[in-house]
N, C-alpha and C positions, 0 to 999 in steps of 0.2 A: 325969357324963354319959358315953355310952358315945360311943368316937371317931368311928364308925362314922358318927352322927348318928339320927335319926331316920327312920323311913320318909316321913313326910310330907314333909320337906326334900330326902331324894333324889328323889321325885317332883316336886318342885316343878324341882328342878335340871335333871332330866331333860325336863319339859314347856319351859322355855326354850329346853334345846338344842333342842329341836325347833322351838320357834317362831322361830329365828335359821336353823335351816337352810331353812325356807318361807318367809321373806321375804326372807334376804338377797338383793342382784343382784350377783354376781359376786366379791364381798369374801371377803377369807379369813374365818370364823368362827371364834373360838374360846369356847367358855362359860365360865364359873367358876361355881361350881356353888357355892352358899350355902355361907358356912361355917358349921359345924354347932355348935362351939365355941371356944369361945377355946383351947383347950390345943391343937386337930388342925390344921394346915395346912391352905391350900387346895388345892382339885381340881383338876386343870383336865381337861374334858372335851373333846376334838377331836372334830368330825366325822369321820364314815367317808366322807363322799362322795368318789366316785371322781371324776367331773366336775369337771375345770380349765380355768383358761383361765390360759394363760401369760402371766406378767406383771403379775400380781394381787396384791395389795399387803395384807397384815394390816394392821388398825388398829392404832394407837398404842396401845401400852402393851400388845400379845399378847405373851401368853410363848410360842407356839407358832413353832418355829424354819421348821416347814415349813408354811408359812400360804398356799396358794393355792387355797381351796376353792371352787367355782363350784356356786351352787344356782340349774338352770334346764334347759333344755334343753343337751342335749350336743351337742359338733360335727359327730357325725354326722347328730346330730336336725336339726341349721342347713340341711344338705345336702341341701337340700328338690327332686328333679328338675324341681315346676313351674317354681322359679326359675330353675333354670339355662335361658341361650338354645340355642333348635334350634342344630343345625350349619348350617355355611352353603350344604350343599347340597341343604336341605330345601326344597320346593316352598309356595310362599305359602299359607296356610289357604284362600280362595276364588283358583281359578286363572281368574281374567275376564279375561286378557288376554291368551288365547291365539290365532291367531288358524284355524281351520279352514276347509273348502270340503264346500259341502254342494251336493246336485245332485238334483232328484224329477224322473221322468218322470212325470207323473201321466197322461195319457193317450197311448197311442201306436197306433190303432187303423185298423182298416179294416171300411169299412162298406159293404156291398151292399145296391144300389137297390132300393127293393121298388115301383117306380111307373115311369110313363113316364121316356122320355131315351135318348140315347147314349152317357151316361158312364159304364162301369162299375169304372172303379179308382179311385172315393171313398174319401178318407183324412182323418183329424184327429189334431194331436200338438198336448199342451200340455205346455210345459217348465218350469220354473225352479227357482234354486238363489243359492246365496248365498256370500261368501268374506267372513271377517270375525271378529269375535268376540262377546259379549254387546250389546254398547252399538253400535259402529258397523259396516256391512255396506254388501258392494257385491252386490248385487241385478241377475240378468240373468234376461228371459222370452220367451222364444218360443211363440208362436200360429199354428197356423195349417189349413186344410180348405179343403178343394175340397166346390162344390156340397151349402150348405147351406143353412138356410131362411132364414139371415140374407144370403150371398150370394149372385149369379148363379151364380157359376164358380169362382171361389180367392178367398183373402185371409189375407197372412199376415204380420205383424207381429215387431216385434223391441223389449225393452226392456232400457237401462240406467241403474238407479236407485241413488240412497245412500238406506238406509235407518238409522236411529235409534231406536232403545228406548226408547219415551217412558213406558210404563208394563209393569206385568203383562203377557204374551201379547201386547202391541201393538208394531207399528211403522210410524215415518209413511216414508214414500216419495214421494223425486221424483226426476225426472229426463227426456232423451230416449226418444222412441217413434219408430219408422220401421214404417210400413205400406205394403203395396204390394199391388195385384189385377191384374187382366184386366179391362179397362171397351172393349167393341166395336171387341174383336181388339188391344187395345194394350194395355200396361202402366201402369197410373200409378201414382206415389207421392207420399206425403206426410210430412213433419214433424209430431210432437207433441211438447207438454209432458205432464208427467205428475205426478200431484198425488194420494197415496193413502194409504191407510191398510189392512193388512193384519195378520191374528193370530187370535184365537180367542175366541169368545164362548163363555156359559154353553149349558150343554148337551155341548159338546166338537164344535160346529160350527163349522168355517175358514172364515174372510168374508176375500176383499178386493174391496173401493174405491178405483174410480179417477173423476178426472175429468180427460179428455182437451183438449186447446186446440191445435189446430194451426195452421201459420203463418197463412193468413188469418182466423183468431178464434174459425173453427166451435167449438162445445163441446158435447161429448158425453160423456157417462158411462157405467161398468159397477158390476154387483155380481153375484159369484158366491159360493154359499155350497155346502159339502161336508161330510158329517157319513160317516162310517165304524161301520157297524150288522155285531158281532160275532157271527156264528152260532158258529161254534166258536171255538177257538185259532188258524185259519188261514183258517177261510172265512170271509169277510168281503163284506160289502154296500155298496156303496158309494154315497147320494146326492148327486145335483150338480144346482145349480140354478145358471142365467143368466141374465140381461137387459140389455140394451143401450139407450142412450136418446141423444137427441140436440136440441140447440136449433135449428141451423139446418139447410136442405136440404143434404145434397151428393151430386148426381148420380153424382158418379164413382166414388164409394166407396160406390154405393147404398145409401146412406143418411138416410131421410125427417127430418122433423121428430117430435116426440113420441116417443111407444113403439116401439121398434124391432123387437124380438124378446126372444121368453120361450124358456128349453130345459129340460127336467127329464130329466135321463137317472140310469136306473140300471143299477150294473156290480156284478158278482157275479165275484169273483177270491179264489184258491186261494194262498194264499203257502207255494212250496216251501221257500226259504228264507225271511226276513223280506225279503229285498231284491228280490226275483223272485217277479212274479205274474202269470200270464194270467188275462185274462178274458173274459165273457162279458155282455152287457147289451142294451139297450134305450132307447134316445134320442127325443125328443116337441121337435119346432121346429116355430116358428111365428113368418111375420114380421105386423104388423100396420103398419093406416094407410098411409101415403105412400112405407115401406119397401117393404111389401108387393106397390106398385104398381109399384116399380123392380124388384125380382127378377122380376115377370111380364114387363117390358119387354124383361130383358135373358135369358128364359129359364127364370128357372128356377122351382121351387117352393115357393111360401111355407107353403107345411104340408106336413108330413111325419110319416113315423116309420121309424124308421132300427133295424135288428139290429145289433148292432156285434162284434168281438171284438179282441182286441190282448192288449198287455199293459205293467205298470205296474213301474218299479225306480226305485230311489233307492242312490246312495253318495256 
């Protein structure tokens, strides 16, 4: 028999090695390769693998003196970068607990009489803004206009509220309200609680609701809603709508029972930059019922329609 052996026996020999170098984990391999006949010695065949892991122990009974063969991924391949941790001066994957200050002039305007009266420097500003971060916020609003279809002569208010992330686009609000007007030549003011809800319905229209309770238990509410209609990149339309409502009389703050006043005004502004815009628009007040009959008492006029111009910034 030729020493060599057969070819089929070196194939045989040679498909082991291979299946010891694909299954082993970590162990040194070494094959022996069929002996072909009694007269030739055996083989011994080593893996070529370059992949070790130090410390790797051949089995019993390998004649292979350098026995540390690793069938598997290599150390380099282990050094996977998802595994290793950020450094430690990397910023949290969602950063919600920052806390920022946000501030919208949303109206700051001056409106000329187009009717009877002796007041001609009619003015309206509505404020508010926020300091806080995603989940909890401290919320301040200011309101306030002279001789409008809701008042005789001024009235202008002040709020501070904590506001909460209760879901999507929403947040509830409460807190103090301070109003004060001109009621037959004198000042009065008053206390409220405040209880609302403010954020964004479908459509990409801004609602908020309040419901008002001041110290002696009056209760009255509002809803204002704002939608921003995109002519260009920068001109922009602006609708607002308001109403005012109330459960019991209160003379001093002319203000009836039921329906108090409806506004629908639109402003048409040019934003130079995104944070600076003047505008131009058109405002529709109307007080109704019990309201109605207090502004007439005290002067002034319960329907109107107002030109306005001003202008609008946020930082």
């Amino acid at each position: 028999m030729n020493g060599t052996g057969s070819p089929a026996r070196c194939s045989a020999s040679l498909f082991a090695a291979a299946l010891a170098l694909l299954f082993g984990d970590g162990i040194a391999v070494t094959v022996i390769a069929a002996q072909p006949s009694i007269e030739s010695p055996m083989i011994p065949i080593k893996s070529r693998v370059t992949d070790r892991v130090p410390g790797a122990k051949a089995p019993a009974g390998s004649t292979a003196s350098n026995a540390a063969v690793t069938v598997g991924p290599s150390i380099a391949q282990q050094d996977n970068p998802s595994d290793l941790p950020p450094p430690r001066d990397w910023p949290a994957p969602v950063n919600d607990q920052e806390h920022r200050l946000f501030t919208l002039v949303d109206v700051l305007e001056y409106r000329p009489r187009t009717g009877g009266g002796e007041s001609t420097n009619d003015y309206r500003w509505d404020i508010e803004g926020w300091y806080g971060g995603d989940y909890n916020r401290l919320w301040f609003k200011s309101e306030g206009q002279q001789d409008s279809a809701f008042k005789a002569d001024y009235d202008v208010d002040f709020q501070l509220l904590y506001g909460r992330f209760i879901q999507k686009h929403y947040d509830f609000q409460i807190g103090p309200r301070v109003e004060t007007q001109t009621f037959r030549g004198r000042n009065v003011t008053r206390g409220l609680g405040v209880i609302g809800i403010e954020g964004l319905v479908p459509y990409n229209y801004e609602f908020e609701s309040a419901l008002f309770i001041d110290q002696n238990g009056a209760v009255s509410a509002r809803l204002s809603l704002t939608k921003d209609m995109l002519l260009t990149q920068r001109l922009i339309l602006q609708t607002r709508f308001e109403t005012n409502a109330a459960v019991q009389r209160v003379e001093e703050f002319t203000t009836g029972s039921g329906l108090n006043n409806l506004e629908l005004g639109f402003r048409l502004r040019y934003e130079i930059p995104r944070e600076f815009a003047p505008y131009v628009g058109i405002s529709f007040d109307r007080s109704f019922g019990e309201t109605a009959t207090l502004v007439r008492q005290e002067g002034g006029d319960p329907s109107q329609i107002r030109f306005v111009v001003g202008v609008r910034a946020w930082f």
